[in-house]
KETILUM-89334 format. One record per residue: residue number from 1; residue in one letter; x, y, z of N, C-alpha, C in turn. Coordinates in nm, 4 decimals, padded with zeros to 6 digits. Layout:
{pt NUM; "A"; {X; Y; Z}; {X; Y; Z}; {X; Y; Z}}
...
% end
This chain:
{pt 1; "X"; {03.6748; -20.3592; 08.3581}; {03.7345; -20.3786; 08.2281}; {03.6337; -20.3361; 08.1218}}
{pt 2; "X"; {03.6897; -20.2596; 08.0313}; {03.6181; -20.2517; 07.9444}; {03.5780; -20.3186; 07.7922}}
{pt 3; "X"; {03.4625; -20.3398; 07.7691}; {03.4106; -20.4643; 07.6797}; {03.3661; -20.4021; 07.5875}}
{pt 4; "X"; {03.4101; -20.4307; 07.4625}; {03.2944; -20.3959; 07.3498}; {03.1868; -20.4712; 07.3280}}
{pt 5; "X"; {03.1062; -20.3568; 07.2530}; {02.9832; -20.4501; 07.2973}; {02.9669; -20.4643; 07.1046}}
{pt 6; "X"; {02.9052; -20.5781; 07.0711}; {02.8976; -20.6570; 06.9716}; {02.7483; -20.5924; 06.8687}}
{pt 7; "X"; {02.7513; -20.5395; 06.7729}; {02.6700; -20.4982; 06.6863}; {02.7042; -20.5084; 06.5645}}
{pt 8; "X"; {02.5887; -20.6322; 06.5514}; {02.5930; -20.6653; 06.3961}; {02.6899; -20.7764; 06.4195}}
{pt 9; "X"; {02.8162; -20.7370; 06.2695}; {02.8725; -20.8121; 06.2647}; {03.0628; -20.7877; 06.2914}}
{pt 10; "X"; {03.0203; -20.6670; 06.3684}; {03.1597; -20.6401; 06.4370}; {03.1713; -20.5400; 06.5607}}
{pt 11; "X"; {03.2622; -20.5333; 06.6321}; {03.2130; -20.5147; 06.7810}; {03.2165; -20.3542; 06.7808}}
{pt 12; "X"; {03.1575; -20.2636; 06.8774}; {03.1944; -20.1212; 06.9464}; {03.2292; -20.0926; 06.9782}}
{pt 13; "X"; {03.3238; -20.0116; 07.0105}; {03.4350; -19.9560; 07.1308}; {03.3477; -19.8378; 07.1507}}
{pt 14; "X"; {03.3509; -19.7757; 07.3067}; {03.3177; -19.6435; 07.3209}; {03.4033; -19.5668; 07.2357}}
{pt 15; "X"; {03.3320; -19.4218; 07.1947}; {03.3959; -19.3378; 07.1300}; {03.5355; -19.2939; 07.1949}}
{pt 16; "X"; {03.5238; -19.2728; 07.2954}; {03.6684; -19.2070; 07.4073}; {03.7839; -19.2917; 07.3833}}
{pt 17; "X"; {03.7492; -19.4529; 07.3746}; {03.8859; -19.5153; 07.3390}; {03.9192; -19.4779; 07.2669}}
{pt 18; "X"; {03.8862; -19.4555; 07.1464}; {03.9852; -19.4485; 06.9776}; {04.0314; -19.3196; 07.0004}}
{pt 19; "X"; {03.9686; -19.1916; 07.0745}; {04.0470; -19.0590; 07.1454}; {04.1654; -19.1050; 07.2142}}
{pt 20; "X"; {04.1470; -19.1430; 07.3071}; {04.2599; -19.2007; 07.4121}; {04.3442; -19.2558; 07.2966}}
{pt 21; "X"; {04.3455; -19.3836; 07.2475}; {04.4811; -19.4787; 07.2169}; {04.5130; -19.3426; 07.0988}}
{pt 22; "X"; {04.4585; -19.2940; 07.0179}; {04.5052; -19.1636; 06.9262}; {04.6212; -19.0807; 07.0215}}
{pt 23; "X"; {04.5661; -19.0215; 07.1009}; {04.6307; -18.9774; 07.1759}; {04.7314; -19.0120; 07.2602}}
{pt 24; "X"; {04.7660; -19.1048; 07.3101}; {04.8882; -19.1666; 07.3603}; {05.0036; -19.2192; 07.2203}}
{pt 25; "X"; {04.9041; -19.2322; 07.0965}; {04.9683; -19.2689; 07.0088}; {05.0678; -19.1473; 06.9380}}
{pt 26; "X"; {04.9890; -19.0303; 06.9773}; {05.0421; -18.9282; 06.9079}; {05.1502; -18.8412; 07.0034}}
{pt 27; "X"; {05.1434; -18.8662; 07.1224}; {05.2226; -18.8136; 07.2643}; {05.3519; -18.8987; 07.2949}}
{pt 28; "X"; {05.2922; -19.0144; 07.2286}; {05.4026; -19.1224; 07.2962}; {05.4990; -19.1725; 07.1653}}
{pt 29; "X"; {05.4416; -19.1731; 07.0560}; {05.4847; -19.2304; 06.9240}; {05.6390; -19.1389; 06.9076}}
{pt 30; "X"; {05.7374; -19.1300; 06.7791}; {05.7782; -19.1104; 06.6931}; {05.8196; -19.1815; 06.5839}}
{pt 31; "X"; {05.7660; -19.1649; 06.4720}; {05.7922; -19.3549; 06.3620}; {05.9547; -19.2725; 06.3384}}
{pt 32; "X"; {05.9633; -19.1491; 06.3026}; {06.0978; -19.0602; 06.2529}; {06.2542; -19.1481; 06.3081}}
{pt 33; "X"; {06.1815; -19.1585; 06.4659}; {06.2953; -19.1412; 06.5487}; {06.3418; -19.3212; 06.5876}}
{pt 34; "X"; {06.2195; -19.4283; 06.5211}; {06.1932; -19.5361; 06.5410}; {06.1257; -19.5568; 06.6839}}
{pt 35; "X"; {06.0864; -19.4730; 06.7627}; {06.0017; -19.4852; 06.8956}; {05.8466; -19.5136; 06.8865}}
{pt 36; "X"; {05.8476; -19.6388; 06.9240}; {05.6932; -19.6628; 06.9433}; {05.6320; -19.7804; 07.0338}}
{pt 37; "X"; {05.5089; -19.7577; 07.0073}; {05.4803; -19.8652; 07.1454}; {05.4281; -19.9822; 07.0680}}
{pt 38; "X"; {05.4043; -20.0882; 07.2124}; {05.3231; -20.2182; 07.1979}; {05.2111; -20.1945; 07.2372}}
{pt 39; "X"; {05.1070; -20.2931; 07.1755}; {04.9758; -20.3167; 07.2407}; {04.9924; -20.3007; 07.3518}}
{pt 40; "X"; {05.1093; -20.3613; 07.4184}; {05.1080; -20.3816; 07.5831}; {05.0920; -20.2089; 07.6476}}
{pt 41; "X"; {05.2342; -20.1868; 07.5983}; {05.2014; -20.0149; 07.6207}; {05.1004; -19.9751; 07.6503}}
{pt 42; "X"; {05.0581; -19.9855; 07.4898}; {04.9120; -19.9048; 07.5088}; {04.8401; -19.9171; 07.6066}}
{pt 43; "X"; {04.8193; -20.0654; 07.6101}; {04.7415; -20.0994; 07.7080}; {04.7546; -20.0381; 07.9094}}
{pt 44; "X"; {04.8812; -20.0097; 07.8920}; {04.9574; -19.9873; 08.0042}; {04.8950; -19.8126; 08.0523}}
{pt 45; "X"; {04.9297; -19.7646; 07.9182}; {04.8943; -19.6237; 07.9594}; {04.7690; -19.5686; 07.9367}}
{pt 46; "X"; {04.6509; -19.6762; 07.9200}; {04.5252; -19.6421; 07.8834}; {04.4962; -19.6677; 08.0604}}
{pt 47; "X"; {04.5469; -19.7487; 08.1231}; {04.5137; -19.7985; 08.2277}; {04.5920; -19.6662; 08.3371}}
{pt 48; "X"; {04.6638; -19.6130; 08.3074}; {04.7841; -19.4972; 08.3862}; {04.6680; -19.4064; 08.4063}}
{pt 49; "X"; {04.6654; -19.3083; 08.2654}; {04.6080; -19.2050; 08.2199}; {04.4337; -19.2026; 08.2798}}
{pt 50; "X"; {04.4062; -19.3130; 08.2182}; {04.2530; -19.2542; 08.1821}; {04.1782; -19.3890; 08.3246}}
{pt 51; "X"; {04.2310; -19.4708; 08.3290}; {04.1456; -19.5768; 08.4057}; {04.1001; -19.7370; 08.3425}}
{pt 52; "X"; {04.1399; -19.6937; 08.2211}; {04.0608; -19.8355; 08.1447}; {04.1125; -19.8991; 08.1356}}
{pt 53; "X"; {04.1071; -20.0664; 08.1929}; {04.1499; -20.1846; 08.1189}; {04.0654; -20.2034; 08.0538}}
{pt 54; "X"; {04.1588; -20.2848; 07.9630}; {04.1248; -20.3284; 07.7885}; {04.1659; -20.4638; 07.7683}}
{pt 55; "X"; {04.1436; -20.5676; 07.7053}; {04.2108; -20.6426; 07.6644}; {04.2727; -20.6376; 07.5418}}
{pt 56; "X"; {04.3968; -20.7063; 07.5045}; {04.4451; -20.7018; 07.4444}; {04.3957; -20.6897; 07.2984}}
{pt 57; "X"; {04.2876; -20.7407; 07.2731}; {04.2080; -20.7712; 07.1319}; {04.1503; -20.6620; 07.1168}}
{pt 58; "X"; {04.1191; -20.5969; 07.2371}; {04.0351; -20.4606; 07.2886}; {04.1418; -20.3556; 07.1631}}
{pt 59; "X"; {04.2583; -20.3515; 07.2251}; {04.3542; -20.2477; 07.1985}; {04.3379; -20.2886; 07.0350}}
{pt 60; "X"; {04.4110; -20.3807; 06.9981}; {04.4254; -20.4042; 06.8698}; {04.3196; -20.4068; 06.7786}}
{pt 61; "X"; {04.2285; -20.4232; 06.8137}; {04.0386; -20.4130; 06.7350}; {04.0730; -20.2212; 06.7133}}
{pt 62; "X"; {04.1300; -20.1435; 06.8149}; {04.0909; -20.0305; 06.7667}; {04.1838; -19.9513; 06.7274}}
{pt 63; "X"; {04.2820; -19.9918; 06.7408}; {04.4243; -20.0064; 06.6193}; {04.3900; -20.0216; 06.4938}}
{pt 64; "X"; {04.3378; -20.0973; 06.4313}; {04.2913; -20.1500; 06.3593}; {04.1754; -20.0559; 06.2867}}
{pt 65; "X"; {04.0784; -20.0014; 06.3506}; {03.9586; -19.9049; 06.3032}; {04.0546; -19.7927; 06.2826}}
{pt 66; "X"; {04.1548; -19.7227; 06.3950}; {04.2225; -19.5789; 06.3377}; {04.2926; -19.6490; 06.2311}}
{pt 67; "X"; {04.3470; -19.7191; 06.1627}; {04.4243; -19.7296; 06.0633}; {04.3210; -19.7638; 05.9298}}
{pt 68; "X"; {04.2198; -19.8247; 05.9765}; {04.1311; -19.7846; 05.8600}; {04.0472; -19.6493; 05.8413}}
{pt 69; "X"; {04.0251; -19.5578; 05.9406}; {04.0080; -19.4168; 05.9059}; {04.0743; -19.3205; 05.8914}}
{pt 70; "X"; {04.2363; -19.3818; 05.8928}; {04.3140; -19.3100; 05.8103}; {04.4419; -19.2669; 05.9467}}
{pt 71; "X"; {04.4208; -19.2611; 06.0578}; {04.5151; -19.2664; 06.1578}; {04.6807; -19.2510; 06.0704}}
{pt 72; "X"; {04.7257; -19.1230; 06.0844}; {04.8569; -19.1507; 06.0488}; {04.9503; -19.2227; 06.0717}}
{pt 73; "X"; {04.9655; -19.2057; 06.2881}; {04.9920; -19.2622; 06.3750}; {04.9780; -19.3621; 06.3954}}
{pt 74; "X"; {04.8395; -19.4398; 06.3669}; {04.8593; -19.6125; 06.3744}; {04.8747; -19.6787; 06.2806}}
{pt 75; "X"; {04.8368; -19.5702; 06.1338}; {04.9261; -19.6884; 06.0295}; {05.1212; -19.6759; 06.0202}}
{pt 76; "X"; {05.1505; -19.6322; 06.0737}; {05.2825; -19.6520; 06.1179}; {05.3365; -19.7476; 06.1870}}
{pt 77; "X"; {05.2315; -19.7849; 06.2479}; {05.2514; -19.9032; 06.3478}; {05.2577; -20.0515; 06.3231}}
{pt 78; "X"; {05.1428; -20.0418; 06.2015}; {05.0698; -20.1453; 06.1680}; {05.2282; -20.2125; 06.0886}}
% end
């Protein structure tokens, strides 16, 4: 499972996650069409695709960072 690791005063995700959930977000999404996923999803196809479990806080902590760097795709979500 994969853990962020804690610096400072808020945690790390490897760089590859916020690639990955981008990417399933942008493959799997349409806000147009009302199609989109859950954390769970995500979580589902991070684990399909690439290998990683995440926990749930995991997913949403970096939900959370793409929608504050501007993520089209996950502020749609939000």
């Amino acid at each position: 499972m994969v853990q962020p690791k804690i610096q400072g005063n808020h945690r790390a995700y490897p760089k590859e996650l916020a690639i990955y959930v981008e990417r399933i977000l942008l493959e799997e999404t349409d806000a147009g069409l009302g199609k989109g996923l859950s954390v769970s999803d995500i979580m589902a196809e991070l684990k399909a695709r690439y290998g990683y479990e995440v926990k749930r806080d995991t997913v949403q902590g970096v939900l959370n960072a793409l929608v504050d760097s501007g993520s089209k795709k996950a502020f749609a979500l939000q």
